[in-house]
C-alpha positions in Angstrom: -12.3 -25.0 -39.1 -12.2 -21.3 -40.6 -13.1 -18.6 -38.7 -14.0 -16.7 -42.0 -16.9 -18.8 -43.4 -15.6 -17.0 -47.4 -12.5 -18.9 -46.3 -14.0 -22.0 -46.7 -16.0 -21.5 -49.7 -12.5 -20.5 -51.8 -10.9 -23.9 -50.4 -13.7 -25.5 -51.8 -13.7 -23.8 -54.9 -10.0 -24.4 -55.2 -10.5 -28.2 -54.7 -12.9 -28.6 -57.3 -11.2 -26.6 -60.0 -8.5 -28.8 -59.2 -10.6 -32.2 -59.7 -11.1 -33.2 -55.9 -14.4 -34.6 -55.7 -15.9 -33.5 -52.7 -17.2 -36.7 -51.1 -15.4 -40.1 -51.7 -16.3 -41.4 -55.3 -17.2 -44.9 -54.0 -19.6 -43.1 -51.8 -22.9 -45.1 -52.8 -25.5 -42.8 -51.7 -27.7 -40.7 -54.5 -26.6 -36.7 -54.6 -30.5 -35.6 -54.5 -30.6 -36.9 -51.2 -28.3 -34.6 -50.0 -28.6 -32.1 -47.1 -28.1 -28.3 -47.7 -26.5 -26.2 -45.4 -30.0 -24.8 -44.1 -31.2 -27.8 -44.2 -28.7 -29.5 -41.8 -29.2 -26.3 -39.7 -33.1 -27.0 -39.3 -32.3 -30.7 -38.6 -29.6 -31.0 -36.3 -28.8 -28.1 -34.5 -30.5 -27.8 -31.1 -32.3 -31.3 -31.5 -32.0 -34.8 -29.6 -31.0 -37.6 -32.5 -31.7 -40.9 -32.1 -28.7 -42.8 -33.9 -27.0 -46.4 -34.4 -23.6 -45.1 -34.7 -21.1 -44.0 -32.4 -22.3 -40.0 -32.3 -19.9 -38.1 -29.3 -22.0 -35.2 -28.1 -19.5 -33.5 -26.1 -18.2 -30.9 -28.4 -19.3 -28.3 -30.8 -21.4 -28.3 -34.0 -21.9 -25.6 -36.5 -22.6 -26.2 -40.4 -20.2 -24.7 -42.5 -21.6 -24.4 -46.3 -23.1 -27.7 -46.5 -21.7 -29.8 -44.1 -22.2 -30.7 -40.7 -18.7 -29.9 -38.5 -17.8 -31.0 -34.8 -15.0 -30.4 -32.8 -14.0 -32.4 -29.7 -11.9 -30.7 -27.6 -8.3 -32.4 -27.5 -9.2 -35.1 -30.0 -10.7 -34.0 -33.7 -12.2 -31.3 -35.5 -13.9 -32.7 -38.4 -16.7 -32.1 -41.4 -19.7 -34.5 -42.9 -22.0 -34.5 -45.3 -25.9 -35.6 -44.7 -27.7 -37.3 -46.8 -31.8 -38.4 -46.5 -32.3 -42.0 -45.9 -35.7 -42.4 -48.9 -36.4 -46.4 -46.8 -35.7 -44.6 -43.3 -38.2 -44.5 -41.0 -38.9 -40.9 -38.3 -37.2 -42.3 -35.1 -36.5 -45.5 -36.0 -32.1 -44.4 -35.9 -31.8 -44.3 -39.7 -34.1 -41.7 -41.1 -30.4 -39.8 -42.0 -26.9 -41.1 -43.0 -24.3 -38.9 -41.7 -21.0 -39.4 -43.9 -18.0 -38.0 -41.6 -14.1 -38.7 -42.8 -13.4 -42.0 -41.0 -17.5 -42.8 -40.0 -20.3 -43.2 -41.2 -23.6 -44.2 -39.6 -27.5 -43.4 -39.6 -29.8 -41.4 -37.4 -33.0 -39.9 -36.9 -34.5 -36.7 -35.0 -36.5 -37.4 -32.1 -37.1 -33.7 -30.7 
């Protein structure tokens, strides 16, 4: 978490200069499906989701350049990615895949 959002944006420049993908290699779901930052914003923030994973919704959510981050008081502060789901169905749970560091799991908006 970085108070300064430029702060984030140099770690991540950093990374990939230094070869660090930026989401797991084995990841096996297509780029172009990815979420922007605004579009993450639109999606999530202020909505009810409908999902099939385990999604705590005590805590905070903000994007930070384009990913989704939470933090739970006492227990984690962590950062996803998002990705469009192109066989998903509008609130059927698994319109979006949500790729957090140890979860992973699909979702839809409902409101």
């Amino acid at each position: 978490m970085f108070k300064n959002p430029a702060d984030i944006g140099r770690l991540l420049d950093g990374l990939d200069k230094a070869g660090v993908p930026e989401l797991p290699e084995q990841l096996d779901l297509d780029a172009k499906d990815r979420l922007t930052g605004s579009e993450i914003r639109s999606l999530i923030l202020g909505r009810d989701l409908r999902e099939g994973g385990a999604w705590i919704d005590k805590g905070t959510s903000w994007v930070q350049e384009n990913f989704l981050c939470d933090a739970i008081p006492k227990v984690q502060t962590t950062c996803g990615a998002i990705f469009r789901n192109p066989a998903g169905k509008p609130g059927r749970g698994h319109e979006y895949t949500a790729v957090f560091r140890f979860d992973r799991f699909e979702f839809s908006t409902i409101k």
